[in-house]
N, C-alpha and C positions, 0 to 999 in steps of 0.2 A: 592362340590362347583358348578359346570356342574349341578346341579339338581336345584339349587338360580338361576343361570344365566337363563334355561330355562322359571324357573315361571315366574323372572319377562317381559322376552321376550313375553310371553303365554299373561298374564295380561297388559303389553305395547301396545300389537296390540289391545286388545280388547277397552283399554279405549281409544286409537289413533276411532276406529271404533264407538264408540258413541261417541264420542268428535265429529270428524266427520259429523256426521249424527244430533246432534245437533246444532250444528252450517250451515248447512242446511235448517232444521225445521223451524231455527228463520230470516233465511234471506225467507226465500218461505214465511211464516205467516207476515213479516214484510212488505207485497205484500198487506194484508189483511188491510184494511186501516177503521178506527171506522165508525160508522153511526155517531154515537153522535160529533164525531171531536176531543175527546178529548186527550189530550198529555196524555204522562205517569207520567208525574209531576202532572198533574190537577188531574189522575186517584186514585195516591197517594196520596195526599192529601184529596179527597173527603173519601177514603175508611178509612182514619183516621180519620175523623170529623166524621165518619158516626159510627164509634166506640168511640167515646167520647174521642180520645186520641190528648190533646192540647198542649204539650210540646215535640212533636217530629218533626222535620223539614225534610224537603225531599230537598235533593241537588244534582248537578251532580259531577259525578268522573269521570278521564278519562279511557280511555279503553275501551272493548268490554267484555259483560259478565263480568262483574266486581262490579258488583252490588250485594248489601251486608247492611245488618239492621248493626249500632252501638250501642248495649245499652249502650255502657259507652259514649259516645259523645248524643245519642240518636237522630240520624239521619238514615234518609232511605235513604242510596245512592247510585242513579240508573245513569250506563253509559250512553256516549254520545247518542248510539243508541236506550235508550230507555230514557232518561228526555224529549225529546222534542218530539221525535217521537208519530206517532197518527195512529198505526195497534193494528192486533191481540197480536206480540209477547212482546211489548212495554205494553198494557194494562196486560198481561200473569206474566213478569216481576214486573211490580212496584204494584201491589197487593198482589203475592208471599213475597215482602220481607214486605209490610205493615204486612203481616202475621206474620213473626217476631214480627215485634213491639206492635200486638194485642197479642202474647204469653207471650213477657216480660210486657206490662201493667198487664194481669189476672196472673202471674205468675206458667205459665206451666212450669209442675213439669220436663219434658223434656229438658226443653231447659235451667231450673237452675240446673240440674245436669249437661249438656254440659259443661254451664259457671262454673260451680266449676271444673270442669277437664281441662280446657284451659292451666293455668299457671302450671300444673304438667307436659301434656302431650307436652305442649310448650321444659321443659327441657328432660323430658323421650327421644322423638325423637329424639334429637341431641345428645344424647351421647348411647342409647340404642344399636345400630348396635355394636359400637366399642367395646363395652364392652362384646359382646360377641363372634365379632370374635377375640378379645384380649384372652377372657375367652380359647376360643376352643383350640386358639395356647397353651396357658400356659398348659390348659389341657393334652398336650404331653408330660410335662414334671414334672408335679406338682398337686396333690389332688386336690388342690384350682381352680387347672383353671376352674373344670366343675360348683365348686361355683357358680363362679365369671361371668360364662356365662350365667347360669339358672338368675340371676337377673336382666343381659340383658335383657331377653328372659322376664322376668315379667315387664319389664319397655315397651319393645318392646309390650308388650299384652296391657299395659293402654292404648296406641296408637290405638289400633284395637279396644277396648273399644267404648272409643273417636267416631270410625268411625260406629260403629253399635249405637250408643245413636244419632248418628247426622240422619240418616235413619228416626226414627218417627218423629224428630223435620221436616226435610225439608218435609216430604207425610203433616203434619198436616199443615204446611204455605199454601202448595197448595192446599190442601183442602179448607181450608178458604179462601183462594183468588177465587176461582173457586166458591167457595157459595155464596158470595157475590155480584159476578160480575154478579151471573144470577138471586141472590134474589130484587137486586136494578134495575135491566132489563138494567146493562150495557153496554150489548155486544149483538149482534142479534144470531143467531143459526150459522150462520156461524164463527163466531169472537170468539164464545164460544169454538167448534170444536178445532179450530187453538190454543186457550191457551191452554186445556187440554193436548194437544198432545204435544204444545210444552214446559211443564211442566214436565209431563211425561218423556218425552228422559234427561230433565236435573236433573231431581230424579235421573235417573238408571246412570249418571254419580258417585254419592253418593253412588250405589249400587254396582258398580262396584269396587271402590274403596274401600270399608268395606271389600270385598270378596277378594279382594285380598292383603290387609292386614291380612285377616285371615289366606289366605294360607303361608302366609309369616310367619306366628307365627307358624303356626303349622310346616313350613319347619326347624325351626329354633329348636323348642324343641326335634322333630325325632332327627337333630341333637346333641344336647345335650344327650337327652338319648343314644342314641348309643351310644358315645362318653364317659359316665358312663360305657359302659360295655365292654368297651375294658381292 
């Protein structure tokens, strides 16, 4: 149990430390103010017209970093700090998630397996841990607990699934957002610098956390198997 406690302590400071240093990134690029003048709502939107896609709307939500594509509402919607705002990290933002919304129009094969995995790994999550520290216990006194853990342990992996299939969908939105913005000459060389970068640090948030979902799975079935050989 001391060996859980440490991973997730290990993997805590690490996402505390790009958490961090992204939310840095985007106030320092948020410094970086457009040539063109344009908001991040006007940016989203142009980069949708400019992809033929006329039935999605770009709205603000509250919060910071909070910004998120809905295909089922089919809206782009981008926080306070970046709808209205007119820098690098606001232009960086609302083209990243138009990115989304250009993968659900062409239907990337990515981002509709993500979405067929939502509503399993939505129930997996919530009952996966218990089930298997339920399983371990029983397992001391009964064949079945190590069962009943290992399925935890499979519910627990769709989860970590989930978080390595979400890795290409978000590198491919910032790909496309970052093509665009310099194929339509939206940003100058400096404005371009500051999105990538600050794209980048908010990726390895997602890589972070895949990585240590994995180690978490793998912590979990060591346990399990040992726990078979006693």
């Amino acid at each position: 149990m001391m060996g859980y406690y440490l991973l997730l302590a290990a993997f805590g400071i690490l996402s505390s430390i790009v958490s961090s240093t992204l939310k840095r990134k985007f106030k320092h690029y948020s410094k970086v103010h457009l040539r063109n003048g344009m908001s991040g709502k006007e940016i989203a939107e142009q980069m949708l017209s400019d992809h033929g896609i006329r039935d999605v709307k770009v709205v603000s939500t509250p919060g910071m970093l909070t910004d998120h594509y809905n295909p089922k509402t089919k809206t782009v919607n981008l926080s306070e700090g970046v709808y209205g705002q007119r820098n690098a990290s606001a232009a960086a933002v609302a083209a990243h998630e138009c990115g989304h919304a250009v993968q659900h129009n062409i239907g990337y094969e990515w981002l509709q397996m993500r979405s067929t995995l939502v509503p399993v790994v939505g129930v997996a999550s919530n009952i996966s841990m218990w089930i298997i520290f339920g399983g371990l216990v029983m397992g001391q006194s009964t064949a079945f607990g190590n069962t009943i853990a290992m399925i935890g342990v499979v519910l627990f992996g769709m989860g970590t699934l989930f978080s390595f299939i979400t890795l290409p969908v978000e590198y491919d939105a910032s790909n496309r957002a970052i093509a665009w913005l310099q194929r339509k000459n939206m940003v100058s060389q400096q404005e371009l610098v500051g999105a990538k970068d600050a794209l980048k640090w908010a990726a390895r948030t997602y890589v972070v956390a895949a990585l240590g979902s994995l180690a978490t799975l793998l912590y979990f079935l060591l346990r399990v198997v040992a726990s078979n050989r006693d």
